[in-house]
C-alpha positions in Angstrom: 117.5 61.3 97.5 116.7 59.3 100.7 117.3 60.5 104.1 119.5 57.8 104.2 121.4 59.6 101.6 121.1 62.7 103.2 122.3 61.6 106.8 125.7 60.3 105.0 126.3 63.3 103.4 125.7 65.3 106.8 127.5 63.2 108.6 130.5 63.6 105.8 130.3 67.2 106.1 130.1 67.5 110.1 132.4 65.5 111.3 131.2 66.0 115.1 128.2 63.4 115.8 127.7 65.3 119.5 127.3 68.3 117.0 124.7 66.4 114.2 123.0 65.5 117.8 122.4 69.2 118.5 121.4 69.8 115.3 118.8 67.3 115.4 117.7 68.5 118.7 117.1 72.4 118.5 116.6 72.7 114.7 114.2 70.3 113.9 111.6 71.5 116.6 112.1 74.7 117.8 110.2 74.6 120.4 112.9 72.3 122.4 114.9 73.4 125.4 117.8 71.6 127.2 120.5 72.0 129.4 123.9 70.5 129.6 123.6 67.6 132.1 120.4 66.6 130.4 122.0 66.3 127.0 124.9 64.7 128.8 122.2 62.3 129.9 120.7 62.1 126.4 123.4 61.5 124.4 125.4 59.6 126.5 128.5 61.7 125.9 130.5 64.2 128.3 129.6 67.4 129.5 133.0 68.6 128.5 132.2 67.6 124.4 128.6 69.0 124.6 129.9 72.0 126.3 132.3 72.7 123.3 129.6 72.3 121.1 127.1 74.5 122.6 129.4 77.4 123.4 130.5 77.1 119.6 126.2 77.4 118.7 126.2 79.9 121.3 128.7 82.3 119.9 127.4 81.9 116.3 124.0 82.9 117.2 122.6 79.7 116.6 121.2 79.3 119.9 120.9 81.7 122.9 121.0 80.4 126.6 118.9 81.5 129.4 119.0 80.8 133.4 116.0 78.9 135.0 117.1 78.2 138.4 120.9 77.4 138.7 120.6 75.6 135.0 121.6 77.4 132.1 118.9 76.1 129.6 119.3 76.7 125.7 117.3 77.0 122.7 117.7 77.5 119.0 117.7 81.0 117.7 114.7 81.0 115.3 115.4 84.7 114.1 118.9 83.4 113.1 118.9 83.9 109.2 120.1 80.2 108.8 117.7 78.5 110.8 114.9 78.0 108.2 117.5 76.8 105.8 118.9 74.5 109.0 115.5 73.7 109.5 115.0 72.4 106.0 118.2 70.2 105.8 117.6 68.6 109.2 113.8 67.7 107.8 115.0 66.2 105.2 118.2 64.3 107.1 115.5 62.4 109.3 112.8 61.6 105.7 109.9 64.2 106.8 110.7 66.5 104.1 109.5 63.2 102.1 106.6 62.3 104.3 105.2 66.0 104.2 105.9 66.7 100.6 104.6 62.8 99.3 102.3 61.3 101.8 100.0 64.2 103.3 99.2 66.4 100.9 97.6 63.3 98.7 95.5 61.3 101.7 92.2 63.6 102.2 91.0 66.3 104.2 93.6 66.5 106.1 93.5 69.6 108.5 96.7 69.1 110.7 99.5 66.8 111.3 101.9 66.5 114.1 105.2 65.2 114.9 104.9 63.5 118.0 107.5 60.8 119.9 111.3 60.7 120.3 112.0 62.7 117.2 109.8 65.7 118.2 112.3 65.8 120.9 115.3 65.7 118.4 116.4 62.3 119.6 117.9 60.1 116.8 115.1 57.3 116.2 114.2 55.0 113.6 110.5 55.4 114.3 108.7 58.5 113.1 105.1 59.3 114.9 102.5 61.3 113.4 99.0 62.3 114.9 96.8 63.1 111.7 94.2 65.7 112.2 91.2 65.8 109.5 87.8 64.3 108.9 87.7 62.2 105.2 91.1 60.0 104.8 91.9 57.4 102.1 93.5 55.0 104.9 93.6 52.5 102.6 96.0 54.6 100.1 97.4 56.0 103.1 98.8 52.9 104.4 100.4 52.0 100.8 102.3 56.0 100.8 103.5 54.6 104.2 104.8 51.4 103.6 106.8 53.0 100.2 107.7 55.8 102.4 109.0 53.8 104.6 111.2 52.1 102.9 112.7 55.0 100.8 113.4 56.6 104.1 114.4 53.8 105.8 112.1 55.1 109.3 108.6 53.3 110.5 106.2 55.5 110.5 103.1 54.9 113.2 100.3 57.6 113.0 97.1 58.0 115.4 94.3 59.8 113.6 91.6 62.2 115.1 88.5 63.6 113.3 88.4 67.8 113.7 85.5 67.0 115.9 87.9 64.8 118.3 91.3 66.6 118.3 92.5 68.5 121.4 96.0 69.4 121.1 96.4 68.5 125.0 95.5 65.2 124.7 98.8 64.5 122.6 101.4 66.9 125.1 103.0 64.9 127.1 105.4 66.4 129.7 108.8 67.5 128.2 107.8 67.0 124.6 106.1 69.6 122.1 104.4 68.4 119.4 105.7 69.9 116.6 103.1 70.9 113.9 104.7 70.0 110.6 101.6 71.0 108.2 98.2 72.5 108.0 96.0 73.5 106.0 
């Protein structure tokens, strides 16, 4: 099934696109943080329709909340017993599910690989960045995985690659984002 596929069934089942948003933004990286007037910002919707939204999360124990400042900042409850299967769904809802299970375990040594870009932020995007971590690769049949992975999952997919020898996990943080390590050896 294409994440295509899967983003119409979601999107069938929750009715609430400021709530698919969320989704997108806490459970796919964990490691994201954000507080109402920057989703406002984000999304481009009212604080009063986020608000809803998050106090629903919030009182479900999906995400907790926490004051930095005068902002009340959330994050996703990873010790929630439905986050790994929310995790899951949301992988597969933007095609890295696909990408992980049919592009990186096949390309060569591969030691890491990161999600990087808009979508490591949990913003809706078509594009899907990867820095590749590992010292032999086929690029050759990596670049044809690609291209049919890329059209299954209807995403581009752009990748950067670094030998072991050259990775540094600081060179590809930028401020606000967290690269999200989706596989490793």
């Amino acid at each position: 099934m294409s994440s295509f596929s899967t983003q119409i069934m979601i999107e069938t089942l929750i009715s609430s696109k400021t709530r698919i948003k969320l989704l997108l933004k806490f459970f796919l990286n964990s490691k994201n943080t954000a507080y109402l007037r920057g989703l406002e910002e984000e999304f481009g919707e009212s604080s009063n329709a986020i608000r809803l939204e998050l106090n629903k999360f919030e009182k479900s124990g999906f995400i907790k909340s926490f004051a930095e400042g005068n902002k009340k900042v959330f994050t996703v409850n990873t010790q929630h017993p439905l986050f790994s299967d929310l995790n899951k769904i949301i992988l597969k809802m933007v095609g890295l599910e696909y990408v992980i299970d049919y592009i990186l375990q096949r390309i060569g040594d591969l030691e890491k690989v990161y999600l990087v870009g808009n979508l490591s932020k949990g913003q809706t995007t078509d594009i899907i960045d990867l820095v590749i971590v590992g010292n032999t690769l086929n690029k050759t049949f990596l670049t044809e995985q690609i291209e049919k992975a890329e059209k299954k999952i209807n995403k581009k997919i752009k990748y950067i690659h670094f030998t072991a020898d050259e990775f540094n996990l600081n060179k590809i943080k930028e401020p606000g984002m967290h690269p999200l390590l989706l596989w490793s050896k």
